[in-house]
C-alpha positions as CSV (number, residue, x, y, z in Angstrom):
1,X,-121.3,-34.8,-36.0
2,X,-121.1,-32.2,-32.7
3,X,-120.0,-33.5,-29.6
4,X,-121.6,-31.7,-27.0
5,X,-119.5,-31.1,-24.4
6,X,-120.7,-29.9,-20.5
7,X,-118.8,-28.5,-18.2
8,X,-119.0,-30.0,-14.6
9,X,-119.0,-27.6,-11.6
10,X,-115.4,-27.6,-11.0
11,X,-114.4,-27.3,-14.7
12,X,-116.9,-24.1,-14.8
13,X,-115.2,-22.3,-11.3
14,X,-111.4,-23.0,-12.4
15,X,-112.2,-21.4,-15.7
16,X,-113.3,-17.9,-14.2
17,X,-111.4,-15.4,-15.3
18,X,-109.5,-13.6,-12.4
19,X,-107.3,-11.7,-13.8
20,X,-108.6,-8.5,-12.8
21,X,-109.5,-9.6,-9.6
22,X,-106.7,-8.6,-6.5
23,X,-103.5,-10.8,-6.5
24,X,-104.2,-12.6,-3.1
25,X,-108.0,-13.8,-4.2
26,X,-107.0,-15.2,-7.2
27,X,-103.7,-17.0,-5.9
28,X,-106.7,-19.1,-3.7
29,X,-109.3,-19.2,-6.1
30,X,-108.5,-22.6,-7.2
31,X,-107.9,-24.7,-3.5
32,X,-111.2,-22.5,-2.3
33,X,-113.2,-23.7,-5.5
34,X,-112.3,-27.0,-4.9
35,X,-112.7,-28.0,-1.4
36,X,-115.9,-25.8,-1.9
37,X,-117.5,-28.3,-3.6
38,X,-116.0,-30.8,-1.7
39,X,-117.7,-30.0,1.2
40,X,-121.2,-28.8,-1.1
41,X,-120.5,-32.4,-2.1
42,X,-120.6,-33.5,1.6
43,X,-123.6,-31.9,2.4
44,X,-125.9,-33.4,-1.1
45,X,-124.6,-36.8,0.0
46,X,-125.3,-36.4,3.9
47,X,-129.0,-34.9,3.0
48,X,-129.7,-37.9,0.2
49,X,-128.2,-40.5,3.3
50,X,-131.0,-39.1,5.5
51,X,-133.5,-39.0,3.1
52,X,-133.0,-42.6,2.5
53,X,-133.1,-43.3,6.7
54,X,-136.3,-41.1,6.6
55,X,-137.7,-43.4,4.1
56,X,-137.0,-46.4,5.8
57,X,-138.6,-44.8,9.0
58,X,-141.5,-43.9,7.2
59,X,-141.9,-47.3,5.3
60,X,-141.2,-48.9,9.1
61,X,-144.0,-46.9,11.1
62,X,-146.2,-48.5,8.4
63,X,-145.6,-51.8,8.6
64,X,-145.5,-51.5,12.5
65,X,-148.5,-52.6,14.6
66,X,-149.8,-49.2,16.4
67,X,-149.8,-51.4,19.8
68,X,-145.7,-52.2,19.6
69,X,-143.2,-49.6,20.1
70,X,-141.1,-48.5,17.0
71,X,-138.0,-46.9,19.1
72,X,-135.1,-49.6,19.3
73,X,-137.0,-51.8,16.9
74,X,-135.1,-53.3,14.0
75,X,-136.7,-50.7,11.6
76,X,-134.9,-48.4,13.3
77,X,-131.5,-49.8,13.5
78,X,-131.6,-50.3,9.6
79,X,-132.3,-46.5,9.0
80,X,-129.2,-45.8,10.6
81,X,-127.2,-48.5,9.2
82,X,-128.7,-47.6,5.5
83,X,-128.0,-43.9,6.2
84,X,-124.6,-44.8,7.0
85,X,-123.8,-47.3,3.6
86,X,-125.7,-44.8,1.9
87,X,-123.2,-42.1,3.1
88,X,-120.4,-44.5,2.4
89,X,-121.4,-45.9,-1.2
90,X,-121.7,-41.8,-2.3
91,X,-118.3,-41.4,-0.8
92,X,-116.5,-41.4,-4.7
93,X,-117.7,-38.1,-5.1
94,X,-116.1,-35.9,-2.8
95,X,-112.9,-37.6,-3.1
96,X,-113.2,-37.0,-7.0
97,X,-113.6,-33.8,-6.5
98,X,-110.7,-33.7,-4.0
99,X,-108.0,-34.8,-6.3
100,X,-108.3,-38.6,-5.7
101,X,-108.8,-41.0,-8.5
102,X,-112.1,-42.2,-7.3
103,X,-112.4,-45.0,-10.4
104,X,-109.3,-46.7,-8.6
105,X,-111.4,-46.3,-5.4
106,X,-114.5,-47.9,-6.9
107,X,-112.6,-50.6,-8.5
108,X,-110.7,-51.6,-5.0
109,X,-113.7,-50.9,-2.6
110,X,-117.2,-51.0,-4.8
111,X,-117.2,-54.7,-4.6
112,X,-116.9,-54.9,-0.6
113,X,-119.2,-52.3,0.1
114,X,-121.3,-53.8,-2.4
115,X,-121.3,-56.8,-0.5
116,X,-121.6,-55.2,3.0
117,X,-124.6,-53.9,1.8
118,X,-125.9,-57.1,0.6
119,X,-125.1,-58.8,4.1
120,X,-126.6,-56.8,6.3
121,X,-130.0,-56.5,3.7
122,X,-130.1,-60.2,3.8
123,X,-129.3,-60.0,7.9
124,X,-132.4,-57.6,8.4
125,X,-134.3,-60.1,6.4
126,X,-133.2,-62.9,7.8
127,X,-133.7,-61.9,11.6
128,X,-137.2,-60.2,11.3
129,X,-138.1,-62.9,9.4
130,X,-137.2,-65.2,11.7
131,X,-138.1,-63.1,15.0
132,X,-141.7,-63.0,13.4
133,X,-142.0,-66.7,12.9
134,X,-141.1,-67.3,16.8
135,X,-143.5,-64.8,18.0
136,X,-146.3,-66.2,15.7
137,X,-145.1,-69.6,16.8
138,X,-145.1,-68.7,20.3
139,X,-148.6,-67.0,20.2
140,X,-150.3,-70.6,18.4
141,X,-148.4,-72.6,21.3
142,X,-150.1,-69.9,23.9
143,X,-153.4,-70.0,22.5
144,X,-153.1,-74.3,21.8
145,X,-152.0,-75.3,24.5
146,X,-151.7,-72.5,27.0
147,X,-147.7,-72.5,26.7
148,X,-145.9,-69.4,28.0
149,X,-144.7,-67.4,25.3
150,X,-142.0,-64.7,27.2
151,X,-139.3,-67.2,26.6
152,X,-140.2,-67.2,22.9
153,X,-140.5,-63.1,22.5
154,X,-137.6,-62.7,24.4
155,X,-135.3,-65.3,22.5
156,X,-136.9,-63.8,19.4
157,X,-135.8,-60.3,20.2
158,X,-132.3,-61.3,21.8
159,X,-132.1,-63.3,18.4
160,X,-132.6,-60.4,16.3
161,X,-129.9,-58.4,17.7
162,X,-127.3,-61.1,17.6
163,X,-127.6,-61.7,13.9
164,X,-127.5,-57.7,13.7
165,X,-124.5,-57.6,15.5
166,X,-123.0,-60.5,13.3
167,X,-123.6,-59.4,10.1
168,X,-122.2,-55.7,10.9
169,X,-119.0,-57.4,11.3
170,X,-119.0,-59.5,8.3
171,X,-119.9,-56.2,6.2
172,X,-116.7,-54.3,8.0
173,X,-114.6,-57.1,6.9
174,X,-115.7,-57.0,3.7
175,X,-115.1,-53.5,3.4
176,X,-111.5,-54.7,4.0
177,X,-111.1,-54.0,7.4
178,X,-108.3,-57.0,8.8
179,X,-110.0,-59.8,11.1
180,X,-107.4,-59.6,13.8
181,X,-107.7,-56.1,13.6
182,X,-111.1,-55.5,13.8
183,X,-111.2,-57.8,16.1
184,X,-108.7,-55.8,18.8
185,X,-110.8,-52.9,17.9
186,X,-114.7,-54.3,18.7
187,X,-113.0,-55.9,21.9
188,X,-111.4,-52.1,22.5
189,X,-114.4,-50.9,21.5
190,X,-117.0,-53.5,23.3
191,X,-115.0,-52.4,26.6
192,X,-115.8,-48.8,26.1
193,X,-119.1,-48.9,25.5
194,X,-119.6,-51.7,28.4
195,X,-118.1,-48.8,30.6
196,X,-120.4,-46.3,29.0
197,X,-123.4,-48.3,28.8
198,X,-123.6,-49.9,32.2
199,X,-127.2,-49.5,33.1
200,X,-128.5,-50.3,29.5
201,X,-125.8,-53.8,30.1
202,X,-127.7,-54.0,33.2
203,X,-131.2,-53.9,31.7
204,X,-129.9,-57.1,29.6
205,X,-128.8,-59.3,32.3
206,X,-132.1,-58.3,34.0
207,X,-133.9,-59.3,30.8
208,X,-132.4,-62.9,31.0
209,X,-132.9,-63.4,34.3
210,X,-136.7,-62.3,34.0
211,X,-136.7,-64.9,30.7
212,X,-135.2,-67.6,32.7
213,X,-137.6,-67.0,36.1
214,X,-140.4,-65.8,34.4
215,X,-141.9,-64.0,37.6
216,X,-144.7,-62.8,34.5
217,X,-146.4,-64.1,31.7
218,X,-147.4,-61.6,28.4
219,X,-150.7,-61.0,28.8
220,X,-150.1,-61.2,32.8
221,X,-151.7,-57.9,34.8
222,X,-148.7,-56.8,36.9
223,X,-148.1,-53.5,39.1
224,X,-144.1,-52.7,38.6
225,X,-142.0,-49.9,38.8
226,X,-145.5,-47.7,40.3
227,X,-147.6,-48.9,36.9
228,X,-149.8,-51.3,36.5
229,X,-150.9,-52.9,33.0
230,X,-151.2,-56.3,31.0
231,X,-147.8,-57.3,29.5
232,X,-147.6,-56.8,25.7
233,X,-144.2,-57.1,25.5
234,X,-140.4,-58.1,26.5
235,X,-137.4,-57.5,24.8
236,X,-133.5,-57.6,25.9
237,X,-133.6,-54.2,26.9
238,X,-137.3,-53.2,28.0
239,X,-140.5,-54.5,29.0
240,X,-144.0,-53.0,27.6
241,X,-147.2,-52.8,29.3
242,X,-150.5,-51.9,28.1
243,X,-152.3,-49.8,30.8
244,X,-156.2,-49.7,31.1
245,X,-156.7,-46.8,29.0
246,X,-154.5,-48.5,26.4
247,X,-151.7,-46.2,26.7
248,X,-148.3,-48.2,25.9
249,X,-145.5,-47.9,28.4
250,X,-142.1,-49.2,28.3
251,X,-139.4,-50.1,31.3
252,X,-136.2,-51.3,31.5
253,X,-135.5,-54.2,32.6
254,X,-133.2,-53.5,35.3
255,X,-136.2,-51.3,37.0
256,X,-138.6,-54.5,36.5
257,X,-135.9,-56.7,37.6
258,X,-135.3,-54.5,40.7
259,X,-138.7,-53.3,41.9
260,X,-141.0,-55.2,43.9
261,X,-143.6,-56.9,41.3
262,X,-147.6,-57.8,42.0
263,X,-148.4,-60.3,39.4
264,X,-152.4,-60.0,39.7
265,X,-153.0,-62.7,37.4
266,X,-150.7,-65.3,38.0
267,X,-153.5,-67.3,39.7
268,X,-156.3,-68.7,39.1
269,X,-157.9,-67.4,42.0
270,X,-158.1,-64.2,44.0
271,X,-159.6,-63.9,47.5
272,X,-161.6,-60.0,47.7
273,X,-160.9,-58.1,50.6
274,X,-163.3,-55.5,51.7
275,X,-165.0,-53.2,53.8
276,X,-168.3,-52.2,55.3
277,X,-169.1,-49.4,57.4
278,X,-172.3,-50.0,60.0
279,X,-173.9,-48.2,62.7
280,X,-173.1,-48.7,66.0
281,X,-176.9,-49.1,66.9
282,X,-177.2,-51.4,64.4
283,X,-177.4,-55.3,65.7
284,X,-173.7,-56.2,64.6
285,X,-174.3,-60.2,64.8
286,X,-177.4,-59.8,62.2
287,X,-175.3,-57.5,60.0
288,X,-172.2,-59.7,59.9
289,X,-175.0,-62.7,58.6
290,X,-176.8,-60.4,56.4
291,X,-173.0,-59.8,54.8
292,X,-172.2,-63.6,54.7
293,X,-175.8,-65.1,53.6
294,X,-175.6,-62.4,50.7
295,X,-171.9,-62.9,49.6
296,X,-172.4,-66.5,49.8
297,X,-175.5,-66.1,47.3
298,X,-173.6,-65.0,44.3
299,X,-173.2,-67.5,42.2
300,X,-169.5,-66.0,40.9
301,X,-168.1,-66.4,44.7
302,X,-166.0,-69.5,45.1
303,X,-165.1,-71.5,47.9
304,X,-168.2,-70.2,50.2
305,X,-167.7,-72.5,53.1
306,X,-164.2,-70.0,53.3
307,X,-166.0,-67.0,52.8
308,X,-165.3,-65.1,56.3
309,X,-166.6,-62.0,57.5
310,X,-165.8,-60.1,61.3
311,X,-165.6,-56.7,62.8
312,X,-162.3,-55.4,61.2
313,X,-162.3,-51.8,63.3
314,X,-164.4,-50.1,66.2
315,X,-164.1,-46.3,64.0
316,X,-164.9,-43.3,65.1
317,X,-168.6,-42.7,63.9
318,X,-168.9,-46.2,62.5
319,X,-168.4,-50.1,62.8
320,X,-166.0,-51.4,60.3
321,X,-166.8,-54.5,59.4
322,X,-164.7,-57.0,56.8
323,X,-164.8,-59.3,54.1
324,X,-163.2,-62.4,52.7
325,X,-164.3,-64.3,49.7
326,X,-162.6,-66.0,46.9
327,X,-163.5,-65.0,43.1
328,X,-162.0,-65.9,39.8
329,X,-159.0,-63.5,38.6
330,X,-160.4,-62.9,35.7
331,X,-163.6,-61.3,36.8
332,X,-162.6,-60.1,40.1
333,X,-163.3,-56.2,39.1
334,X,-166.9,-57.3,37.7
335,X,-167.8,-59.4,41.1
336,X,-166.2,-56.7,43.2
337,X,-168.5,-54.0,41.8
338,X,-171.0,-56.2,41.9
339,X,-170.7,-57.5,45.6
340,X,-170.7,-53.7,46.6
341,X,-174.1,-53.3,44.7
342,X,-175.8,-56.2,46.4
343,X,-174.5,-55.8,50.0
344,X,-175.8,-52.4,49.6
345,X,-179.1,-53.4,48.6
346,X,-179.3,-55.9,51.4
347,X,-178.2,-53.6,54.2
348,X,-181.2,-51.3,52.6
349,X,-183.6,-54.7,52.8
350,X,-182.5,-55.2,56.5
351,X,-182.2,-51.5,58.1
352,X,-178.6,-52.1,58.4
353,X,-177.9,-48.2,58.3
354,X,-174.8,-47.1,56.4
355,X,-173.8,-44.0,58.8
356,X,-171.2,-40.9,57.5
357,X,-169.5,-38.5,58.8
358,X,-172.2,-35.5,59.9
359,X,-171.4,-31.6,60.5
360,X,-173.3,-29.7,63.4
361,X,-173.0,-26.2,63.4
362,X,-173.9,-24.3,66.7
363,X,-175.1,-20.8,66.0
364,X,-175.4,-18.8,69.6
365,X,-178.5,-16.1,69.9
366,X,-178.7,-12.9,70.8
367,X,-179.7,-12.0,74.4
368,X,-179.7,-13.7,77.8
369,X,-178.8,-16.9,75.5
370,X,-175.7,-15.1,73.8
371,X,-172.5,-16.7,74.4
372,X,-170.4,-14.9,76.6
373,X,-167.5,-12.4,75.4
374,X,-164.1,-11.4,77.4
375,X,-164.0,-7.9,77.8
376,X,-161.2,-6.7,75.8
377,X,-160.4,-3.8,78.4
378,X,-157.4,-4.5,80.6
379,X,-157.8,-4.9,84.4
């Protein structure tokens, strides 16, 4: 029986023939071959690494609500950590081809990397697992019993990164790097990065304090940071908002933290505040009750014995004239536009003019009526 017998790559370039090539070529033949596939090997393994993180992204995007951001999100912190074991685990290769007895290797690290790998799999299952059940939890106690749920999302999130952090450590120990030391080193390290990262450490403290204040609600209408949206979202690092025309935005914290914040929908109750515009022939004392009987008629005003109304402005081609009345926050846009409509109609009912701004334009004849010129000849 034949043994077949194939040659691997470096077996094949060490057993060119160089004798006729020039003296100084072949005398480096053998180190170039080598650490030329060395570093070919490099290369395969660094483009099968991001294949892997590009399949995780991909399998991620999927599995990601459209209406949630994927940037930062745990999906994405495990394509980089599986690109990274994935560079690790391929490792034997290069160093086989480098001289090193990579079976040795394999024998005396394949178990802890093995079991690095298995940590943090189990830790990225563990915390979205858990992150998802306190958001869902946090959502029935919202909808049940009208709970607020930003203390939930938030610990959910903060959650999330802590066991991520956690299990990165246990996997570095396992891959038999010393406790003590690798404890000096994350302390060395947590320092540096504090010092580098000061405004994203900043956007954390801001993200517990707006957990433990709770100046918002998700699902809250705020204006922050010059934006205004419903709150989808908050994490330790950034807040979401969902603008009217659905777009998505994201802010740090610190910036919501730091900003002055209009939370439209905190109450229950929010009092409308608007303007009329009337003639100044027009009788102002039957205006101002035309305004008050009709506001007062709509069924959606509340409060009508506070409704007030009063001449806000003497303008320049007009009589300003203002109103107060209390609505319910969650239709205040509908009874706004509405109000508009019907105080319109009523002035209309009434002959309560509506004046606006008018150009004249003076055109001088010819003639005896012509206006008069300077004679441009010098006296």
């Amino acid at each position: 029986m034949t043994r077949l017998t194939l040659l691997t790559p470096s077996d094949f370039l060490l057993g060119l023939d160089t004798s006729g090539w020039p003296v100084w070529a072949a005398a480096i033949w053998p180190d170039a071959a080598k650490w030329g596939l060395v570093i070919a090997s490099v290369g395969l393994i660094w483009l099968v690494a991001s294949l892997i993180k590009f399949l995780i992204l991909f399998a991620g995007r999927r599995l990601t609500p459209k209406d949630q951001p994927f940037e930062g999100t745990s999906w994405d912190l495990a394509a980089s950590t599986g690109r990274f074991f994935a560079f690790i685990l391929m490792m034997p290769l290069p160093l086989g081809l480098a001289g090193y007895d990579w079976h040795i290797l394999v024998e005396k690290h394949g178990p802890g990397a093995f079991a690095a790998s298995v940590i943090l799999v189990a830790a990225f299952v563990v915390a979205n697992t858990l992150s998802r059940s306190l958001r869902r939890f946090g959502a029935k106690a919202s909808a049940h019993s009208g709970a607020d749920d930003t203390l939930i999302a938030f610990s959910a999130s903060l959650i999330k990164y802590i066991i991520f952090a956690v299990a990165i450590v246990f996997a570095l120990s396992q891959l038999g790097f010393p406790a003590a030391s690798l404890a000096a080193v994350l302390g060395a390290a947590g320092l540096a990065i504090g010092l580098a990262l000061q405004d994203t450490l900043k956007s954390v403290a801001a993200g517990v304090m707006l957990a433990v204040f709770r100046p918002f609600r998700i699902g809250d209408y705020v204006s922050v940071a010059g934006l205004d949206g419903t709150i989808t979202n908050i994490t330790p690092f950034t807040t979401s908002l969902r603008q009217i025309d659905n777009k998505i935005v994201s802010i740090t914290n610190d910036k919501v933290w730091g900003d002055p914040l209009i939370n439209f929908t905190a109450e229950e109750q929010r009092r409308l505040d608007l303007f009329f515009d009337v003639s100044y022939e027009d009788d102002l004392d039957h205006a101002l009750k035309v305004l008050r009987d009709t506001v007062n008629a709509h069924e959606q005003v509340l409060q009508k014995d506070t409704t007030w109304t009063g001449v806000h402005e003497l303008a320049d081609w007009s009589v300003k004239l203002r109103l107060r009345a209390w609505v319910a926050t969650s239709d205040v846009v509908d009874i706004r536009a509405d109000l508009l409509r019907v105080v319109k109609l009523a002035f209309d009912r009434e002959g309560i003019s509506i004046p606006y701004p008018h150009q004249v334009q003076v055109d001088y004849a010819t003639g005896r009526d012509a206006a008069p010129t300077k004679d441009p000849s010098p006296k």
